[in-house]
Structures are given as C-alpha cells and as structure tokens.
C-alpha positions as CSV (number, residue, x, y, z in Angstrom):
1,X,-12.3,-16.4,-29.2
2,X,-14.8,-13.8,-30.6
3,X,-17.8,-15.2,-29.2
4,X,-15.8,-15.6,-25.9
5,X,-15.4,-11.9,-25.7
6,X,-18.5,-10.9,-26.4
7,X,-19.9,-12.9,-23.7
8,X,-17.5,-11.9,-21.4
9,X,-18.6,-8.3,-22.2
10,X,-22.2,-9.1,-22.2
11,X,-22.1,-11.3,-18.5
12,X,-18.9,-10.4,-16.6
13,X,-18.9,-6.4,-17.1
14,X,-22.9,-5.8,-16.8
15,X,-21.9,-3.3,-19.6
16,X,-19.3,-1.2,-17.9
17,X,-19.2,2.1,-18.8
18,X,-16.3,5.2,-18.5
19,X,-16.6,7.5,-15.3
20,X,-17.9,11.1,-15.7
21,X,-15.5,13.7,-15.4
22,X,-15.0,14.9,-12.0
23,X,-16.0,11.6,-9.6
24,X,-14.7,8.0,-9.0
25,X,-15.9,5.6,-11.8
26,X,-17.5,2.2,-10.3
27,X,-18.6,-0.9,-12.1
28,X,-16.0,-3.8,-12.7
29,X,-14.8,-4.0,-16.1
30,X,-14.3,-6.4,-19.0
31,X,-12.3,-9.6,-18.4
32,X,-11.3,-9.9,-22.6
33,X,-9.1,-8.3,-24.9
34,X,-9.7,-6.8,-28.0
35,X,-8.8,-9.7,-29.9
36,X,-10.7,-11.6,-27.3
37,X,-8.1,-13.2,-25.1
38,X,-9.1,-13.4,-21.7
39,X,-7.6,-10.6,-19.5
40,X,-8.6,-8.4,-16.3
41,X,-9.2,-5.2,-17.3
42,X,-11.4,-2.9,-15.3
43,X,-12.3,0.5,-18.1
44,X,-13.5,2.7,-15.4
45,X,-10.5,5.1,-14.0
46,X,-10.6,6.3,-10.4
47,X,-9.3,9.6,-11.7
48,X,-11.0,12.4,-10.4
49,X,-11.2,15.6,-12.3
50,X,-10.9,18.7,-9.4
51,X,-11.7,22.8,-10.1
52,X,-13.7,23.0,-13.1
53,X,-14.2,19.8,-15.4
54,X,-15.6,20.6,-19.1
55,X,-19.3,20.7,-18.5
56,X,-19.8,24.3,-17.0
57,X,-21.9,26.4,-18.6
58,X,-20.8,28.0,-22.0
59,X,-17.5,26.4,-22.4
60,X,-15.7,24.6,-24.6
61,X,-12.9,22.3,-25.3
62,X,-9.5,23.5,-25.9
63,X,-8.3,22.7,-29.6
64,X,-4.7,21.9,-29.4
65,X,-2.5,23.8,-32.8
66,X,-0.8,20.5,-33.0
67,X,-3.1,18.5,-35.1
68,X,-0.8,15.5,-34.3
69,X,-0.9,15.8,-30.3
70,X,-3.5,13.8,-28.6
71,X,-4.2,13.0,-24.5
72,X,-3.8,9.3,-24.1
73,X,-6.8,7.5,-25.1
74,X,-5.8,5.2,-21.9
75,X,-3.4,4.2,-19.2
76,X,-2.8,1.8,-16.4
77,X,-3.8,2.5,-12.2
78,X,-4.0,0.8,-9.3
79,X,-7.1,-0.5,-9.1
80,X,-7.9,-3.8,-7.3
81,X,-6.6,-5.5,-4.4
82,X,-5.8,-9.4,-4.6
83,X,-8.7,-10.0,-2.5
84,X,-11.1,-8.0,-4.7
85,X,-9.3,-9.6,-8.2
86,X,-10.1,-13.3,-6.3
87,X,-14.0,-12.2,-6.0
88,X,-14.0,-10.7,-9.2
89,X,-13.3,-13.9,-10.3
90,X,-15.1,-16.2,-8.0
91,X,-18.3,-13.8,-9.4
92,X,-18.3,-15.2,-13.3
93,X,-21.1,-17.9,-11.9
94,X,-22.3,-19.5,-15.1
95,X,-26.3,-18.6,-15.3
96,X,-29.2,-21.5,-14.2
97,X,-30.9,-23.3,-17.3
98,X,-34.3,-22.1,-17.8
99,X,-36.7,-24.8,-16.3
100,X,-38.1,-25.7,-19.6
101,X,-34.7,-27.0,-20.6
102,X,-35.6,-30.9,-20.0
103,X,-32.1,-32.0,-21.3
104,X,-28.7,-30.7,-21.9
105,X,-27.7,-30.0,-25.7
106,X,-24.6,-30.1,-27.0
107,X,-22.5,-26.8,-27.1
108,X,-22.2,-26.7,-31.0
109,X,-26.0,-27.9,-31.4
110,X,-27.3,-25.0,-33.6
111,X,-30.3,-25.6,-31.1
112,X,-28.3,-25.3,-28.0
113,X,-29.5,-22.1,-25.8
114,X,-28.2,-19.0,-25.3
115,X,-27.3,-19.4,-22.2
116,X,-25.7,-22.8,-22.3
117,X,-23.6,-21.6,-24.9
118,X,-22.9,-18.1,-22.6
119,X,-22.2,-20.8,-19.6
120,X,-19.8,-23.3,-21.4
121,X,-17.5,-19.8,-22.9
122,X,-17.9,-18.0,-19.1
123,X,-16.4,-21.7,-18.1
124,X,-13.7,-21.9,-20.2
125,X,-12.7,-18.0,-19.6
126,X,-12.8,-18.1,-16.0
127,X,-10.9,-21.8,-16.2
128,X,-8.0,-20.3,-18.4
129,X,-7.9,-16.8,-15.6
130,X,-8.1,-19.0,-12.7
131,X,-5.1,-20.7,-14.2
132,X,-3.0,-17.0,-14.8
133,X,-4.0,-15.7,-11.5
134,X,-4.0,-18.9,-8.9
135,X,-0.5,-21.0,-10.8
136,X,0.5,-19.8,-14.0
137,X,1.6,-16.2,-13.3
138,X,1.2,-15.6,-9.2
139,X,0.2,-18.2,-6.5
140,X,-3.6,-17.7,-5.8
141,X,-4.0,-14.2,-6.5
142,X,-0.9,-13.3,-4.3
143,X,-3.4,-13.6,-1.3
144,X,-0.5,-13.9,0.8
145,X,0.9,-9.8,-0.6
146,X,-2.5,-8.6,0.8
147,X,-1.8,-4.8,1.8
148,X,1.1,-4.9,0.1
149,X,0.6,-4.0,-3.0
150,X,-2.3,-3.6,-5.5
151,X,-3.1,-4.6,-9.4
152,X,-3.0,-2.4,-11.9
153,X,-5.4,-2.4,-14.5
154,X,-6.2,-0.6,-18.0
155,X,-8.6,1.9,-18.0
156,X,-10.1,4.3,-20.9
157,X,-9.5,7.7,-21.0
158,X,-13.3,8.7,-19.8
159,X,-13.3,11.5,-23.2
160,X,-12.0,8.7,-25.3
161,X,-14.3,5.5,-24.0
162,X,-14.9,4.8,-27.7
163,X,-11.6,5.1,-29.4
164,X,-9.9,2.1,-30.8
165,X,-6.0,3.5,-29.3
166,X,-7.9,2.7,-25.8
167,X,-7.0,-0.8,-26.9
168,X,-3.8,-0.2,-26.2
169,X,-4.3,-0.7,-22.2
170,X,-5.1,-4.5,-22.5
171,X,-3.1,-6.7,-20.7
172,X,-3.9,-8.9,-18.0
173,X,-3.9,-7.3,-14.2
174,X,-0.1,-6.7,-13.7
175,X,1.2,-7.3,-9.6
176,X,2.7,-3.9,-8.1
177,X,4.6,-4.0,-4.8
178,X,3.9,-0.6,-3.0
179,X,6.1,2.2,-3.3
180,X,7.2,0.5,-6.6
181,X,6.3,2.1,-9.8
182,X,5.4,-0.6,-11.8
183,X,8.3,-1.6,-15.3
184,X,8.1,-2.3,-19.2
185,X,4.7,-0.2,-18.3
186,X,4.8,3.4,-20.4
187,X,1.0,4.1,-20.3
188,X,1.6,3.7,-16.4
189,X,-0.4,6.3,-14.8
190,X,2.0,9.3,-14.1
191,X,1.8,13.2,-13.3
192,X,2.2,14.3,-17.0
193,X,-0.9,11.6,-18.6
194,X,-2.7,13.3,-15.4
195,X,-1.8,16.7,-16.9
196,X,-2.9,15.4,-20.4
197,X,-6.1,14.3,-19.2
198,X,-6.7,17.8,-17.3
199,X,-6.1,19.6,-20.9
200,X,-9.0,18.2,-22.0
201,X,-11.0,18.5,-19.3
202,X,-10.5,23.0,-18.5
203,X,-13.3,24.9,-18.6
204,X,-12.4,27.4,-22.1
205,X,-15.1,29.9,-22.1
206,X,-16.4,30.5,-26.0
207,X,-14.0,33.2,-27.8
208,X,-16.9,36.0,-27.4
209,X,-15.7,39.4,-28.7
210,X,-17.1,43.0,-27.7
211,X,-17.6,45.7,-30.5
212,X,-18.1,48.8,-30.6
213,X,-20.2,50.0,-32.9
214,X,-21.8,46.6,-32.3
215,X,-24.3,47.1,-34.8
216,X,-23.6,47.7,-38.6
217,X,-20.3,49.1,-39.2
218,X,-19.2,51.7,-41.6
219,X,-16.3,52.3,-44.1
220,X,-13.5,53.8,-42.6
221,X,-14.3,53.9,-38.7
222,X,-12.2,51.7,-37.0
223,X,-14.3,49.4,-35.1
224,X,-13.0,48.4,-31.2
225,X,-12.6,44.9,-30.3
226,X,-12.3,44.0,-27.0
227,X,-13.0,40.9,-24.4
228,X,-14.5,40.9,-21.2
229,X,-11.5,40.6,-18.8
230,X,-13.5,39.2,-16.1
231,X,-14.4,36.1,-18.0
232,X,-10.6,35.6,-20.5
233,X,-8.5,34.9,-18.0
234,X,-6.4,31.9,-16.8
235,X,-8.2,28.4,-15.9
236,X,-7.0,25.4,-14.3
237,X,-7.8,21.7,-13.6
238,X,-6.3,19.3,-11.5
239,X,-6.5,15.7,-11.7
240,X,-5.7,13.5,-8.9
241,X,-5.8,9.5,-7.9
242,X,-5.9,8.8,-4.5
243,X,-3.7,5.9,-4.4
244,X,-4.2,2.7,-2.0
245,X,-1.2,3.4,0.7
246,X,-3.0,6.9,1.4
247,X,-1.0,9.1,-1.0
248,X,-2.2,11.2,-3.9
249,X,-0.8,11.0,-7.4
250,X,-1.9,14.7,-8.9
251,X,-1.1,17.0,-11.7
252,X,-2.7,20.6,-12.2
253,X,-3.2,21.8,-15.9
254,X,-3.4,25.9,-16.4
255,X,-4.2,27.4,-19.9
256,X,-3.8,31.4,-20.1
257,X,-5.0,33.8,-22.8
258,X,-1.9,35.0,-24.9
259,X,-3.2,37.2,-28.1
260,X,-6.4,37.6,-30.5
261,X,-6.5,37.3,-33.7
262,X,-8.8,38.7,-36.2
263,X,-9.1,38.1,-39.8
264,X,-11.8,40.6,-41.4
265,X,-12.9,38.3,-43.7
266,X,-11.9,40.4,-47.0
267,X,-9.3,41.9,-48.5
268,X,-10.5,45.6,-48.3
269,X,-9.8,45.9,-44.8
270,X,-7.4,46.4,-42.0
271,X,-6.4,45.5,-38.7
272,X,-5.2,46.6,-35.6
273,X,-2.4,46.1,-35.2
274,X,-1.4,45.2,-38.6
275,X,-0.8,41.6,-37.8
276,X,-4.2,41.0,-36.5
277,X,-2.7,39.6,-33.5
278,X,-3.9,41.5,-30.3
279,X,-1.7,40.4,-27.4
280,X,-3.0,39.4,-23.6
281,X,-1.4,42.4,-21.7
282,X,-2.1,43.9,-18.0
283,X,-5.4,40.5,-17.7
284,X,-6.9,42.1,-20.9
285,X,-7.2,41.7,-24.5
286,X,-8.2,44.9,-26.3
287,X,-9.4,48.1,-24.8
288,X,-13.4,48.9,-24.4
289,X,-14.3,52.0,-26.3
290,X,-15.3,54.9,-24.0
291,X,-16.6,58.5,-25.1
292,X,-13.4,60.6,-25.7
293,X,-12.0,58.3,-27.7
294,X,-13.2,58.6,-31.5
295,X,-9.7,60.3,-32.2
296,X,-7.9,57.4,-31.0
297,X,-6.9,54.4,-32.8
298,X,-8.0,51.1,-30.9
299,X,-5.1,48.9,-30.0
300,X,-7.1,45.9,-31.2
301,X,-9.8,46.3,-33.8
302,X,-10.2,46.4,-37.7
303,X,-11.0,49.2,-40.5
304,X,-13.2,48.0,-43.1
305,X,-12.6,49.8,-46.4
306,X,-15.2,49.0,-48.6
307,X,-19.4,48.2,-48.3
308,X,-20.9,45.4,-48.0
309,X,-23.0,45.0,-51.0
310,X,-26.7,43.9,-50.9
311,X,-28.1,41.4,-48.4
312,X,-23.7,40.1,-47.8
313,X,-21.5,40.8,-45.0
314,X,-17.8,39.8,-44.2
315,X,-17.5,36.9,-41.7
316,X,-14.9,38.7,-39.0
317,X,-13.1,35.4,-37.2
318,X,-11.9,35.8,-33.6
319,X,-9.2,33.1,-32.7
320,X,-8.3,33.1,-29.4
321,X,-4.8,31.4,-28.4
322,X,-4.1,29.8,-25.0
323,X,-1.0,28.6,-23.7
324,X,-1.1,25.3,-21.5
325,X,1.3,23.6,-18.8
326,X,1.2,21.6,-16.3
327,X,2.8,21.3,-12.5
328,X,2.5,18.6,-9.9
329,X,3.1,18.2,-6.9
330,X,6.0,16.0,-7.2
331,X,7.8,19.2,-9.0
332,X,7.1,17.7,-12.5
333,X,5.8,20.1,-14.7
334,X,6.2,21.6,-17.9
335,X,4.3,23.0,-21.3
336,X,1.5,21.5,-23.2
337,X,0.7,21.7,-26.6
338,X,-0.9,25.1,-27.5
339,X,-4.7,25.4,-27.8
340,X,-7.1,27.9,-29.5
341,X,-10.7,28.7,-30.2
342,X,-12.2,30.3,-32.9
343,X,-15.9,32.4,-33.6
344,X,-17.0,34.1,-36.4
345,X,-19.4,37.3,-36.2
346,X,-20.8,38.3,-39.8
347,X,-20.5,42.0,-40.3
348,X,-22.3,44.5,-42.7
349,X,-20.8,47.4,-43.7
350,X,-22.5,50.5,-44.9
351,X,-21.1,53.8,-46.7
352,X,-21.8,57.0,-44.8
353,X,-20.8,60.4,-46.0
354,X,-20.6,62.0,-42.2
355,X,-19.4,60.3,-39.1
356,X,-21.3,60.1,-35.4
357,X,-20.2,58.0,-32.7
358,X,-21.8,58.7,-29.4
C-alpha cells in the first residue's frame, strides 16, 4: 500500500500544495492516507486570512508563553460538492503506454514500466473509491443530495503543510447535510480553530525599543526606554470560510501590548521599575525623554552601575508581552494563549566623572 500512495500523490494530486495565507487555495488534493489507504482528502483550505496576514513588512510571529499550546496542524471544511467528488474521481485516467511498448509486461516484472506499474495501482485505488463512494458507504456519490449538502474534507493548516499532526485530518470525504454541523468530527472546522489559525497569522511588529542616550551609556544615568506608540499597539486578523449555502463561518484574533520587560544583562544594574516590567498604559509603553527631564526618573528604563570593560558590553533584552483573544461572529469568543517577543541591544557602558545630557 506504500507504493499505492506514492503514486496516488505523484498522479492524482499534481503535487498539491498548502494555500498562501490570505486567498482561496486551489489544486485537488491527495486521494491516500498516511499509511497509504485510499481516501479523499483535498490539503488545500479555503480559509482566507483577512486584515493583515504574517508577511507585512518587519513583523513577526507571535511566540505563545505556553510551550505546550499549538494551532491545529489541520481540520476538516466543506469543500466539494457530490458532483465535483464524482469528477474528481472519474479524472484518475490511468496514463497511455509509450508507443515503443510492443507488449504488455507483467505488473511484478522487474522490467515492467513505470507507468504500467503507476496505471495497474491508479486502477486498483480508484476501483476500491469507486466502491466507498458509489455502494459501500453512499449511493453514487449521493448525486441525488446535490445542493444539499457538501463533503468535508481534511486540509493542512497552510503554516503547518509539513507537520506529521497534519495527519491527523485523514479520513475519507465525510457526507454533511446543510445546516448540520457534521458528528464524531472534533477537528471540524469551527470559530475557535479559525481563531487559532489567525494567532498565527497577526502581523507582531519586532520588539524595537527607543533609548535615550542611544549611544554608549554611562554609570549611573538612568537610561529611558520607550516604544514608538504609533507602531505597539493592538493588531487583529480575521479568518473566514465562506461556506457553500452563502453564509460565512469567521473568527477575529486581536493581540494587545501589555508590559516590557528588560533584563540589563548584568547584575550591577537596575531597572525601572524594579521589576523590570514596564506596563502598556494610556496606548504607550515607556515615556520618550524630553529636555527638562534629567531630574526625573523614567518610568521605564535601567541604571547601569558599573563599566563595561574593554571591547564587552551587556546584552539589554527587551521582551515584549501580548495578550490574545478571539470573537466571532456567532458571539463565541474568548482568550488565547499569551504571546511574546524578545530583542537584544548590546550596550557599552563608560565611567564619567561629570554628567551632560542635552
């Protein structure tokens, strides 16, 4: 059964490929399992990614606290029509001999082409799905539910195409009346896997931290640390799957800024506040430094106590924390797992004996 899902792969799917965040996938799937029973499964989702998407420029991908929390590597849609399943099927024609093939070889001949070996699998594949969708399981491909109901298929998490889980979304093409959601199905698709989906998918600008003095610092001035409020501020996706009887299935992720935190990278230093966690208040982490305010101590920043010494400097991490949930528009909603993003900016510290700061 290994060699019968290979070619399955190889001939039925024309190599079928997860859709790119943010448009309808095409192509028309695999027809095998993992383990290489035949089954209908289609791996491109018609989940479309709405408001953002992870590719803009200078973002990144939210890393959720939880090391043990993970979107759905895949999940189960409506996706094909009895009609459209029937062609699908009627589609697995084996391939012509080449016309220097005088006669026919057995199958198991070690000499036996390629392709009659590709054609007698394809044959036996299509035979035993012809069987499942025409008698076995429905009668003919439930030609006569037209319109009134779809398929549902497995598809791959487009992020997660790879990943073994994805597996997980193998069975054969399962019969949904409409308005039904489908049983025994948890990786149905739903508003909270939409929501997980989204979390991977916002737009998380890179933890980039203002300082001032932004050059070398020195022992004992407190150095400001701000971000720029214009860019650290809430973000949301939607994703949404128009569904077949003209509704839309949809689920809106938002993550929002909640604190800073800074670790000086040494010992001989200290923070502001003391906990090194600077909190998202009034759409702003941190307050810019400004001329009048040397005599002021910054409500986020850090104190370095002691030089740098030769060509070293202290690695000051910045870890930004966002807090995630979800809504839909079916009034489902609630948190997802925390997410952060960290950078590192390498500081030198120099002694001074008299204090400037313009």
């Amino acid at each position: 059964m290994a060699g019968l899902a290979a070619v399955l792969l190889l001939t039925a799917s024309g190599g079928a490929h997860a859709a790119e965040p943010g448009g309808k996938g095409s192509g028309t799937g695999s027809l095998s399992d993992n383990a290489g029973n035949p089954k209908v499964t289609s791996e491109v989702s018609h989940v479309q990614i709405v408001g953002g998407g992870g590719k803009a420029k200078n973002t990144v991908k939210l890393n959720p606290k939880d090391p043990n929390w993970e979107a759905p590597a895949c999940w189960y849609e409506p996706k094909t029509t009895p009609k459209e399943l029937k062609e699908r099927m009627d589609e697995l024609k084996p391939e012509k001999p080449k016309k220097e093939d005088k006669e026919e070889k057995p199958i198991l001949d070690p000499g036996a082409d390629a392709t009659d070996l590709s054609n007698a699998l394809l044959g036996q594949a299509k035979n035993i799905l012809d069987n499942y969708y025409q008698t076995d399981k429905y009668d003919d491909y439930n030609l006569d539910q037209q319109g009134k109901g779809m398929f549902w298929e497995g598809v791959r998490n487009p992020n997660k195409a790879d990943d073994p889980a994805a597996d997980a979304c193998s069975e054969h093409a399962i019969w949904v009346p409409k308005g039904k959601p489908p049983k025994d199905m948890p990786l149905a698709v739903s508003p909270k896997i939409l929501a997980e989906y989204a979390y991977e998918e916002l737009p998380i600008p890179e933890t980039d931290i203002s300082l001032n003095p932004d050059g070398k610092q020195t022992v004992n001035l407190d150095t400001w640390v701000w971000m720029d409020e214009t860019r650290f501020k809430p973000v949301s996706v939607t994703a949404r799957l128009d569904l077949a009887d003209g509704t839309t299935l949809s689920a809106t992720t938002t993550a929002t800024p909640t604190s800073l935190t800074l670790e000086p990278g040494t010992d001989d230093a200290k923070t502001h506040p003391a906990s090194g966690k600077c909190v998202y208040k009034n759409g702003k982490i941190g307050e810019e430094y400004k001329a009048g305010k040397k005599d002021r101590t910054p409500p986020c920043g850090v104190r370095y106590l002691r030089a740098t010494s030769g060509n070293g400097s202290y690695p000051l991490k910045a870890t930004l924390t966002w807090k995630a949930e979800w809504t839909s528009t079916d009034g489902e909603g609630g948190p997802l797992p925390t997410g952060t993003f960290s950078t590192t900016r390498n500081l030198t510290v120099k002694e001074i004996q008299s204090i400037v700061r313009d």
